[in-house]
VMD Tcl script that draws the C-alpha trace (Angstrom):
set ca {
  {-1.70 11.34 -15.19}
  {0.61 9.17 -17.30}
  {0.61 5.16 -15.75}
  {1.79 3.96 -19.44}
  {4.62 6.39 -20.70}
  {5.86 4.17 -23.47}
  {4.56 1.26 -25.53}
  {6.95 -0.53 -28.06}
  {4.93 -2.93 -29.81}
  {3.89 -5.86 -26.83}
  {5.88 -4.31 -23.90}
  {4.92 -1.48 -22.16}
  {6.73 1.02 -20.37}
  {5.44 2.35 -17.33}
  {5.50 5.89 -15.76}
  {5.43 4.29 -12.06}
  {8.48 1.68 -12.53}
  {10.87 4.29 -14.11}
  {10.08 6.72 -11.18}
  {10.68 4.12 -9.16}
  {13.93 2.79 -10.32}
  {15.19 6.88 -10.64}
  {14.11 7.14 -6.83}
  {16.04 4.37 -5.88}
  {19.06 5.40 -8.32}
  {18.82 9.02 -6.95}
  {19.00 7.97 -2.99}
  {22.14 5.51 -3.31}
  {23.60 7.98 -4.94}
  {22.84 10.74 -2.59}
  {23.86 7.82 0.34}
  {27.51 7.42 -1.72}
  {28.23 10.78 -1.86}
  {27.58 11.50 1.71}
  {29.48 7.70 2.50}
  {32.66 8.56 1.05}
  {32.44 12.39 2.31}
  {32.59 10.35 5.91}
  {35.77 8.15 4.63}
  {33.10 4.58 4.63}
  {34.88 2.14 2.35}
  {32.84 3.15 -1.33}
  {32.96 -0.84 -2.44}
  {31.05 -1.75 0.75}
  {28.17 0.95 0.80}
  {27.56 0.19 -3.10}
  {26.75 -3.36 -1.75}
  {24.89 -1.83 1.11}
  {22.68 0.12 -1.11}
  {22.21 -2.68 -3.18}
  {20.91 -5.31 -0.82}
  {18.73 -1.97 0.31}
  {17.20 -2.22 -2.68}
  {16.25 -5.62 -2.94}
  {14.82 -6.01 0.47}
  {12.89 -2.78 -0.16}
  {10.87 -4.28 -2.69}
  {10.58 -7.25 -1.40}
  {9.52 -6.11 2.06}
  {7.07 -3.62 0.27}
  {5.09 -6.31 -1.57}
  {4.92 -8.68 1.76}
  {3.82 -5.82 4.17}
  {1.02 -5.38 0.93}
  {-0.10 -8.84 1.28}
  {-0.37 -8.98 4.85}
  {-2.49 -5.80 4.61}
  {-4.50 -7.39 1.64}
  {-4.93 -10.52 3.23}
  {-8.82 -11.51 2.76}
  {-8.44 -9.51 -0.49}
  {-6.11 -12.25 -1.92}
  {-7.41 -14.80 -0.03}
  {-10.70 -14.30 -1.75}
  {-9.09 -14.27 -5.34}
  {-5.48 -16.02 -5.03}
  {-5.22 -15.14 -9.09}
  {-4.59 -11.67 -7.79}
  {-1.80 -12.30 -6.07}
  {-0.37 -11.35 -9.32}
  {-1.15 -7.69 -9.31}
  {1.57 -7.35 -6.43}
  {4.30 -7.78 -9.26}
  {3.13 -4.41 -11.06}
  {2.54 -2.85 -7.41}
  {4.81 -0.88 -5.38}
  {3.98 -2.73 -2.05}
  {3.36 -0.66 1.27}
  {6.50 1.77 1.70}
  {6.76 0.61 5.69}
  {7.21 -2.75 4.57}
  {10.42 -1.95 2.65}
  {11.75 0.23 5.02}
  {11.57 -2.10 7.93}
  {12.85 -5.11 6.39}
  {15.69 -2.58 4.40}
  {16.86 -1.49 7.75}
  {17.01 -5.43 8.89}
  {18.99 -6.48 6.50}
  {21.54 -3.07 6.75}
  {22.07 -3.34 10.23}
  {23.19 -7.29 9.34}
  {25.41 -6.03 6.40}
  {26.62 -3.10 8.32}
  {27.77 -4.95 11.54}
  {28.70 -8.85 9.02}
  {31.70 -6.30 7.49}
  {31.99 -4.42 10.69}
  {31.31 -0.51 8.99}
  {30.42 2.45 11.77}
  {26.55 1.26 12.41}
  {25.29 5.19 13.35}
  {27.58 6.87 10.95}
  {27.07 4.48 7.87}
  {22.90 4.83 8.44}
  {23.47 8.51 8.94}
  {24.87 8.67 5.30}
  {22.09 7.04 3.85}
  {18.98 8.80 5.76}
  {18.56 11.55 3.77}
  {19.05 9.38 0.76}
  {15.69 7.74 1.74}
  {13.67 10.84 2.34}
  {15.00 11.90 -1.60}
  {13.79 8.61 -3.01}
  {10.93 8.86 -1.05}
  {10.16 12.44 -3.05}
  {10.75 11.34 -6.62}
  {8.84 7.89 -5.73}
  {5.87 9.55 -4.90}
  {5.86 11.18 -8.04}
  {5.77 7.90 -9.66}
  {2.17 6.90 -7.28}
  {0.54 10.47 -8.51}
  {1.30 10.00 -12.12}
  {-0.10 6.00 -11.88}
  {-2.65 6.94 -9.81}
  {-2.13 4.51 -7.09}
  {-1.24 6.06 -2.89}
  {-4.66 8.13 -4.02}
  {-6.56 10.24 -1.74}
  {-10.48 11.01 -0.28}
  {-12.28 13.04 -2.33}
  {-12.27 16.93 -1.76}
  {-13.38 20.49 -2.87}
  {-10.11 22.61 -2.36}
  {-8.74 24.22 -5.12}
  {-5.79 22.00 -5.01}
  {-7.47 18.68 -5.69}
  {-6.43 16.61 -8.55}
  {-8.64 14.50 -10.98}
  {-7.69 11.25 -12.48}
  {-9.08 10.88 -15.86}
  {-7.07 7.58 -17.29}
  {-9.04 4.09 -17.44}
  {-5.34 2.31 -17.06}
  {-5.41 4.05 -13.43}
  {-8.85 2.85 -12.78}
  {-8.35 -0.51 -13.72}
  {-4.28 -1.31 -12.36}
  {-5.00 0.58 -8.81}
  {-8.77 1.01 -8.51}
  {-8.33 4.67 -8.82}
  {-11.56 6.67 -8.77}
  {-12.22 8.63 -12.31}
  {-13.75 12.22 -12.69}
  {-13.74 12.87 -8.91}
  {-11.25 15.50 -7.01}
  {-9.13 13.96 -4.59}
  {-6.62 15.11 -2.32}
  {-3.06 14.95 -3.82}
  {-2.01 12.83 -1.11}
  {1.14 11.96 -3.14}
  {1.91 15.27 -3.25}
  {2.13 15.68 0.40}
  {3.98 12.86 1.07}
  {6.58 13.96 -1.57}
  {6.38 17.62 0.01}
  {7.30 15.90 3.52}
  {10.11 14.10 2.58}
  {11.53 16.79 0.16}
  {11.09 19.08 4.13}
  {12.23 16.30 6.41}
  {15.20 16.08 3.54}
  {16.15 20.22 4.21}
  {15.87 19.44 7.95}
  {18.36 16.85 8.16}
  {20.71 18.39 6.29}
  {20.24 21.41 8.03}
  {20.43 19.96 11.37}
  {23.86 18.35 10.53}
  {25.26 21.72 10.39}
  {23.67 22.91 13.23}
  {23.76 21.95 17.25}
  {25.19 18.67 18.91}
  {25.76 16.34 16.53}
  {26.76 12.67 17.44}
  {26.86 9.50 15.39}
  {23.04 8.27 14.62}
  {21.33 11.35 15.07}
  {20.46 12.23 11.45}
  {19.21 8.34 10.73}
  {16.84 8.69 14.56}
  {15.56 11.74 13.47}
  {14.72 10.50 10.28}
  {12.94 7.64 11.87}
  {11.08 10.39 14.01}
  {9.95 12.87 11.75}
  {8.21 10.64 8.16}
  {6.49 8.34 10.61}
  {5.42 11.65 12.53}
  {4.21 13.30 8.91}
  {3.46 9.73 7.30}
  {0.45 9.52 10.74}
  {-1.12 12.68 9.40}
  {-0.97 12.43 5.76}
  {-2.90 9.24 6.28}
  {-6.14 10.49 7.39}
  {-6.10 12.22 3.30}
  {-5.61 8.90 2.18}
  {-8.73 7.64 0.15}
  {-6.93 4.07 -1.04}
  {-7.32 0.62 0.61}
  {-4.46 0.28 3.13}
  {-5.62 -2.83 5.66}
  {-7.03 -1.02 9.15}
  {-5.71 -2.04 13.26}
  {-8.37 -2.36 15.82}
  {-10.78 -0.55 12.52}
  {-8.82 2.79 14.10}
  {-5.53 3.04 12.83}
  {-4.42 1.87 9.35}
  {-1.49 0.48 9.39}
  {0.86 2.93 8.63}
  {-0.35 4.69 11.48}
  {-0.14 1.40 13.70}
  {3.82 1.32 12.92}
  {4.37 5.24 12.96}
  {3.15 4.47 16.43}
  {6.03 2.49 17.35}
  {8.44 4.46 15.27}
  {7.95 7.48 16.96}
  {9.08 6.32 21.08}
  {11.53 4.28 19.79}
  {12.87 7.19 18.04}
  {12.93 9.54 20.64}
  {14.33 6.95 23.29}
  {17.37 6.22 20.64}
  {17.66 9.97 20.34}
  {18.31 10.33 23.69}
  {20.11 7.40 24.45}
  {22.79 7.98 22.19}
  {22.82 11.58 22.96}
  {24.17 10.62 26.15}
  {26.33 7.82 25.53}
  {28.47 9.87 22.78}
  {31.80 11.21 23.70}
  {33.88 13.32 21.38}
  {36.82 12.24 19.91}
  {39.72 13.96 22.46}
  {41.70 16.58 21.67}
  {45.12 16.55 20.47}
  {45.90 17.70 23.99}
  {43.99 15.01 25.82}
  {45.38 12.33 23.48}
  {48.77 12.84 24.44}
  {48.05 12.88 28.05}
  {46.15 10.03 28.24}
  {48.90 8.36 26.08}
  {51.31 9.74 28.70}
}
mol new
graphics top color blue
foreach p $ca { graphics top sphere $p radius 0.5 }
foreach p [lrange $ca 0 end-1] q [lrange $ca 1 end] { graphics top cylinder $p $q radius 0.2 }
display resetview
């Protein structure tokens, strides 16, 4: 575990902010490739995945402080700690894909086809981020005796995050990053495979983390705010995610017609 990688002189350099700026480099890439393989205008998704960006980290860090509400309310000189922290992942996500769907439709790009471009380029950044929580030591999880288990040794860790020292936890950053690196291969794989039709890829996306984020949550062993004391609250919106998901799946499923053939086009045009 590395949370400091660098220090030159009074600044430091740390392990968790350059993962996280590569994870967010590495998806808008990914998103522009796939963009301009679908003929989207290349100027207008580079904006998109900027103001993706921004909201992401900004929605991250709110989400965190609504879920750490008493905490800061108790010491407001905390509130500061939410500038080094990455912020709750379904905050950023939700407010991301607020803002997109008001950029997509304000400049009038395909809605389905421009979000299917950049799903996968979430689930990608989602991989590499997580490599960024296991190497700070923040996202930890409950403590464990399989052979797997990792131990966090570093006082930084302890002291940034609250991670617990000298005891074997669950790699719960590990799984997450497994999850989206499978959800990534399915997605991909899917869009070669069956019926496709505009939105599928970015529904199915929105089906399958929340489905994998529900589980991986129960190895969690870090504070994440609780609903009801039963469901913390990434389980509370993978919840909603999930019918939501399916009844988009299904609605556009049905709604989609192929473009005509060449045939059809010059009949109708007859």
């Amino acid at each position: 575990m590395y949370p400091r990688l660098l220090e030159l002189g009074p600044v430091s350099i740390y392990t968790y902010g350059i993962l996280l700026a590569a994870a967010y480099l590495a998806g808008l890439w990914f998103a522009a490739v796939r963009a301009r393989a679908r003929g989207l205008d290349g100027n207008r998704v580079t904006d998109l995945g900027i103001y993706i960006i921004i909201s992401a980290l900004v929605g991250a860090k709110l989400l965190l402080v609504v879920v750490e509400f008493d905490h800061f309310r108790r010491d407001p000189a905390e509130i500061w700690t939410v500038l080094r922290s990455g912020g709750v992942f379904y905050g950023g996500l939700l407010l991301a894909v607020g803002v997109a769907f008001w950029h997509i439709r304000r400049h009038r790009l395909p809605i389905w086809t421009t979000c299917d471009a950049f799903a996968p380029g979430i689930a990608l950044g989602q991989a590499v981020g997580r490599l960024g929580c296991l190497l700070a030591g923040c996202c930890y999880g409950r403590p464990t005796e399989l052979p797997w288990g990792v131990t966090f040794t570093n006082p930084l860790a302890a002291a940034n995050v609250g991670t617990p020292l000298d005891v074997s936890l669950h790699p719960a950053q590990l799984y997450e990053s497994g999850a989206a690196l499978a959800i990534l291969g399915l997605l991909l794989l899917m869009e070669r495979r069956g019926r496709s039709f505009p939105g599928r890829t970015f529904w199915t996306y929105l089906l399958l983390y929340p489905c994998a984020r529900f589980g991986i949550e129960y190895f969690r062993g870090d504070p994440r705010g609780m609903v009801l004391d039963v469901l913390s609250t990434s389980q509370f919106v993978s919840l909603l995610l999930v019918p939501v998901s399916i009844v988009m799946l299904l609605r556009l499923r049905r709604s989609w017609n192929p473009e005509p053939t060449r045939g059809q086009a010059r009949a109708r045009a007859a």
